[in-house]
C-alpha angles and dihedrals in degrees: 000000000000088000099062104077088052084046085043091049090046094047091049092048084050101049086048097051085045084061099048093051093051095042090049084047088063092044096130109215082187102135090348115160130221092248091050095053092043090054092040089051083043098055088038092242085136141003133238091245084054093059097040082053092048096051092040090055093058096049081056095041093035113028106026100034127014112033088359099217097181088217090139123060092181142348126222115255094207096048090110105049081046088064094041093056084044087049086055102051100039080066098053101038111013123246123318097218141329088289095060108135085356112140122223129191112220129207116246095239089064115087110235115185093228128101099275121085141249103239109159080217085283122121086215077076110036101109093044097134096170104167095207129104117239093233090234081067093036086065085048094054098037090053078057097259121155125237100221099163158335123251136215132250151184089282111259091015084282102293099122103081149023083219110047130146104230116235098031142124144163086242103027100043113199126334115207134208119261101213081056119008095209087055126097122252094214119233162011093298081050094140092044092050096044087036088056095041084050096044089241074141150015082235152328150223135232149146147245134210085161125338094347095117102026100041098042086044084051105049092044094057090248130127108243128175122213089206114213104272111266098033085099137023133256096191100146098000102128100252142227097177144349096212085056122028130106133151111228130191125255125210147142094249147032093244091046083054089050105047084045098051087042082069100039099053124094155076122334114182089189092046105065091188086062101052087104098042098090080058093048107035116086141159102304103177078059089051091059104043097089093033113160137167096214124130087355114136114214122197108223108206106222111219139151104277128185094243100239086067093040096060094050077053103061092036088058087045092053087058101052084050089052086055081064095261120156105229114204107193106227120224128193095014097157130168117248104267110255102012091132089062098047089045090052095061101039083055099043087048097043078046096062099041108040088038094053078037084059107038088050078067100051116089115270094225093052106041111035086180090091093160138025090255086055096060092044088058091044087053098055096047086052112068092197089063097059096029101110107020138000137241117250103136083057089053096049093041087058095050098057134107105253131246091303095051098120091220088053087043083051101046089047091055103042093045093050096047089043098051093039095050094054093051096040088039101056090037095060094032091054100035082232119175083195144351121228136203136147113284088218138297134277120309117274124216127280109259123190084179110049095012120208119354110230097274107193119183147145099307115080096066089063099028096054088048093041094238128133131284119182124189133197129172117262112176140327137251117219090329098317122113120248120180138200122238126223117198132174138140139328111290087011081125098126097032088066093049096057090048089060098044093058084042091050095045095056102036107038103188106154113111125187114258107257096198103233123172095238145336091260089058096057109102100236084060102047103069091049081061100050124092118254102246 
């Protein structure tokens, strides 16, 4: 009899531990922030291999199976004993940074050192085991994030062809939005954009030549930053081009950009554009925290708009004026004749050189594609490849000159001083803290038979000058998500965050994606497509 109360005791531990673990296994990471998570791993309410699990469940339940979104070309595999070693030592030392234990989906053009490749979307890569950590993902990892995934995106970061079909890939197939499954995602982060807006993830992580972080963000409902180039590194990214690149963080809110960037930024010694970015970088979760719209003055760029997205506009616009913005309504505000063709040939030139640059770094026995004449070769001997769309853009980048080409150092010069000059000029004419636009519009359908649609929007201006963009939803159209851009100068970075975080906080206009098969199917929609009688 002496013994019960010590089996009592025991049995008790046991049913309470029991508890823990089921209600843990209910924990819902649906529309969860960084900071919630953070403060649910802190009071032990949950563990970091809980919410692994829990992510890990609804790509099962979401993107494999169910609407079958695509978002994720491949989980990793070691994304649970990674939490378990960042639950220890949580316990024994207390959190590393506002992204311990937080999970992060990465897109499949950026190197991880875990047993999953680095594919670009393209079977010429399937096999790029590379074993080596990109550094923009060696800062996640050393702030304590977790690497849960890759994502998907347009192959090659869809620089293959004129006439692509965003979001897709030979691996990875077609993602689908998840607002409207027969709508585009945008590119080319099209699985990090649809992955955050489906809570496959806390957050994610793209990149952006021009509009591969912004549009995709945008069209998914999600907040994304273009950083200013140089703020983070590319080092084994696999590149487009060098004038242009930048990963840029994904999230579902301002503060989850910022705590994510506050770990991204910084040095590269292998990466030139970055030697300023330890001077620039700070605390950018701290340079949100008293964001306000008061007294800012906020350039509008007038454009023709459909009217459906020009009345989400203005009504975003009122709000920012209810913050207290000024808002200066911008005329004139054109963009340089033929900067798109300047731009072309500064992007196919930078493409043939840093991408033979990056496959001479591959390994020989895993990626047989050692030049960009080899994969044009390899996509046309795999019917997959081309079956959908060519490669032109392929074909022209390798027949150009090379970096040192005069018409490709010309168009470089002349695009960056042109884009830079209409941004820097309205700003200080102005006396502009940002300027704002539209990101895009709503997502269009997916279209195997006319591809995307030219979609315009508010990138190529900062993407061309390497400054900022920051977009942040600000309304839907007929159920699809539709965001606002904020631009401003070279290393802005954390001005505009803090823009879109007043913005975000007053105007709350994220919803959560519902899934639904199309536009035409929402309820709302049906009777309008009934006949009368």
């Amino acid at each position: 009899m002496q013994d019960l109360p010590k089996l009592f005791v025991f049995a008790l531990v046991a049913l309470c531990v029991s508890r823990e673990a089921d209600a843990a296994s209910d924990y819902d990471v649906t529309e969860k922030s960084v900071a919630t998570l953070q403060a649910d791993m802190s009071a032990g309410r949950v563990s970091a291999e809980q919410i692994v699990q829990a992510y890990l469940d609804r790509i099962a339940q979401i993107d494999s199976a169910g609407p079958s979104l695509h978002a994720v070309i491949a989980v990793n595999p070691d994304a649970l004993a990674q939490a378990r070693e960042l639950d220890a030592e949580r316990k024994a030392k207390g959190p590393r940074s506002a992204m311990h234990g937080i999970p992060v989906l990465i897109k499949d053009n950026i190197e991880t050192l875990d047993p999953v490749p680095t594919t670009a979307g393209s079977l010429a890569l399937k096999d790029n085991l590379t074993g080596r950590d990109a550094p923009v993902v060696a800062r996640l990892r050393a702030a304590g994030a977790i690497i849960l995934a890759k994502t998907n995106l347009s192959e090659w970061a869809n620089i293959r062809s004129n006439h692509s079909i965003s979001g897709w890939s030979g691996i990875g197939g077609l993602t689908r939005n998840p607002y409207a499954l027969d709508r585009n995602t945008c590119g080319s982060s099209a699985g990090s954009g649809a992955g955050v807006a489906a809570s496959l993830g806390a957050v994610a992580i793209g990149t952006e030549t021009d509009g591969s972080v912004v549009c995709p963000s945008s069209i998914n409902g999600i907040v994304g930053l273009k950083p200013t180039l140089g703020l983070v590194s590319r080092t084994h990214v696999v590149p487009i081009s060098h004038s242009q690149d930048t990963p840029g963080p994904m999230g579902r809110s301002v503060a989850d950009v910022a705590a994510l960037m506050t770990a991204m930024a910084g040095n590269d010694p292998e990466d030139s554009a970055t030697q300023e970015a330890d001077a620039r970088k700070t605390d950018y979760t701290a340079a949100i925290a008293d964001a306000s719209l008061k007294g800012k003055r906020l350039g509008v760029v007038k454009s023709d708009l459909d009217p459906s997205l020009q009345k989400v506009f203005d009504s975003a616009i009122a709000d920012l004026r209810a913050q207290g913005a000024e808002i200066v309504e911008l005329k004139g505000f054109d963009r340089p004749q033929g900067i798109y063709d300047l731009e072309r040939l500064v992007l196919i030139t930078d493409l043939k050189a840093d991408l033979n640059a990056y496959l001479a770094t591959t390994k020989p026995t895993a990626v047989r594609t050692r030049t960009l004449a080899d994969l044009i070769a390899f996509n046309r001997d795999n019917a997959r490849e081309l079956s959908l769309f060519g490669q032109e853009r392929f074909e022209a980048a390798e027949k150009t000159n090379g970096l040192n080409d005069k018409k490709y150092l010309a168009a470089r010069a002349q695009s960056k001083a042109f884009a830079s000059q209409k941004i820097d000029g309205a700003l200080s004419s102005n006396k502009l803290d940002a300027l704002v636009m539209p990101t895009i519009g709503p997502a269009w359908r997916v279209d195997v038979v006319h591809r995307d649609p030219g979609i315009g929007g508010s990138s190529s201006l900062p993407a061309i000058s390497g400054y900022p963009n920051l977009t942040v939803p600000m309304g839907t159209i007929r159920g699809l998500p539709v965001g606002i851009s904020f631009i401003g100068t070279a290393w802005s970075d954390a001005q505009l965050l803090a823009l879109g975080q007043a913005y975000e906080q007053a105007a709350k206009m994220r919803k959560a994606p519902t899934y639904a098969p199309s536009v035409e199917s929402l309820a709302e929609i049906q009777p309008e497509l009934s006949p009368l009688h």
